[in-house]
C-alpha positions, 0 to 999 in steps of 0.5 A: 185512622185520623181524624182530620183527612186533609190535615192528615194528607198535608202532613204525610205528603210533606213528611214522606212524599205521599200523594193521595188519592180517594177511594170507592169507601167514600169520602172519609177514605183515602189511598197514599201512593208514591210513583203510582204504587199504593202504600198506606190508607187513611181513614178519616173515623177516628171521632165517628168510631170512637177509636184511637188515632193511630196507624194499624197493620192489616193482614189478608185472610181468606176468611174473615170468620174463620179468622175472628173465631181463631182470635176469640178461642186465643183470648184475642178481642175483637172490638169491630166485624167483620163489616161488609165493605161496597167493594166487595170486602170484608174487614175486622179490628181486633187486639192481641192478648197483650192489647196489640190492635190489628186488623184483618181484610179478606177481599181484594188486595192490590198485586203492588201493594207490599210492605217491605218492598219499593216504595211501601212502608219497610217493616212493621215491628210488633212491640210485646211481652214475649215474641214467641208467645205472640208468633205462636198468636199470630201463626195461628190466626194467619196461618203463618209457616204453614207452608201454603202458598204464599204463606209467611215464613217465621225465622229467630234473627238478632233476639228477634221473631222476623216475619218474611214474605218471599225472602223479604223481612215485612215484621218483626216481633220484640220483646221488651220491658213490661214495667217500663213499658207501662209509663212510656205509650211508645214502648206499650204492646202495639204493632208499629210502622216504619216509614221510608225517607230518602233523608231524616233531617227535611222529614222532621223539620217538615214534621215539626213544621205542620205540627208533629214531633219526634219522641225519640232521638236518631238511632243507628245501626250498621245498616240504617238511621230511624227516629220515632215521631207523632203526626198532629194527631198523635199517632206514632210512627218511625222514619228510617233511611238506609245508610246504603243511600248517599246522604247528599240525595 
């Protein structure tokens, strides 16, 4: 959600290579692609709603009251809808027990469009107080590992509750610090995307040119680099590249 659509695509097409392309929910949508493959939307009703600018995960449900009333009868809240959408969609915004903002969509949803995979965003990462609190949430509102198809799969990997769709991990769930938490609006209970780049370095010189900034140093792994950065707008978001990817790309 942002509150500028042109200076939002400018920023995100620079910083990741995203093009863009409007979408039949009016002038204040758009979708972003990479080699033709959707990865993110932005919606441009930050100020009209009155709502945060910040980038919020969507999960598929098959029914969206059905979904709304397991949120309510957990102590979730539910701030918008569901809404009936012109292409024959349904959608809600809603926070967890803890504050963490989500939303649901029960309706058409693109075959490619996948997180975890190709081109998409590699992994979103829910920020909370207990992980196994807000897995027992979340299974129960999305129905994850209930063994219907196409349902998640929920494992304990590393001191972490892993998300995977067909053996692909698409979330994981942290627990951290409360108290340090409240002082840091990076660390405070909230679901947070990662972002695929070939290379951090050009992604954050192209960031800090257009307006954003990085709000953590680069941290490494094994596996890969990441750095968390805000758009002009202030929404979060993290980089990561694979250390699998010669650096030279």
């Amino acid at each position: 959600m942002a509150r500028d659509m042109e200076a939002s695509q400018r920023f995100y097409s620079a910083v990741v290579g995203w093009s863009f392309r409007r979408t039949r929910l009016g002038e204040g949508f758009s979708v972003a692609r990479v080699d033709g493959v959707p990865v993110a939307g932005i919606g441009a009703l930050a100020g009209d709603l009155a709502v945060a600018v910040a980038w919020t995960p969507y999960f598929a449900v098959d029914d969206a009251d059905v979904a709304v009333g397991r949120i309510r009868e957990r102590s979730g809240t539910v701030a918008v809808g569901p809404v009936s959408f012109p292409i024959g969609g349904r959608g809600a915004l809603a926070a967890d027990v803890d504050g963490a903002v989500f939303g649901i969509w029960e309706g058409p949803v693109s075959s490619d469009w996948r997180v975890g995979r190709g081109p998409a965003p590699a992994w979103l990462e829910l920020r909370t107080r207990n992980a196994f609190d807000a897995a027992l949430f979340y299974g129960e509102v999305l129905e994850w590992a209930t063994g219907r198809p196409g349902c998640c799969e929920v494992s304990y990997e590393e001191d972490q509750v892993v998300l995977r769709h067909d053996g692909e991990p698409v979330a994981r769930l942290n627990s951290g610090p409360v108290e340090a938490a409240s002082y840091s609006p990076h660390s405070r209970p909230r679901w947070h995307v990662h972002f695929r780049v070939p290379r951090l370095e050009p992604a954050i010189e192209a960031a800090v040119s257009l307006g954003g900034r990085s709000v953590s140093d680069i941290t490494s792994n094994a596996r890969e680099r990441w750095v968390a950065l805000r758009d002009p707008d202030g929404a979060l978001f993290t980089l990561t590249t694979s250390l699998t990817t010669p650096l030279s790309l």
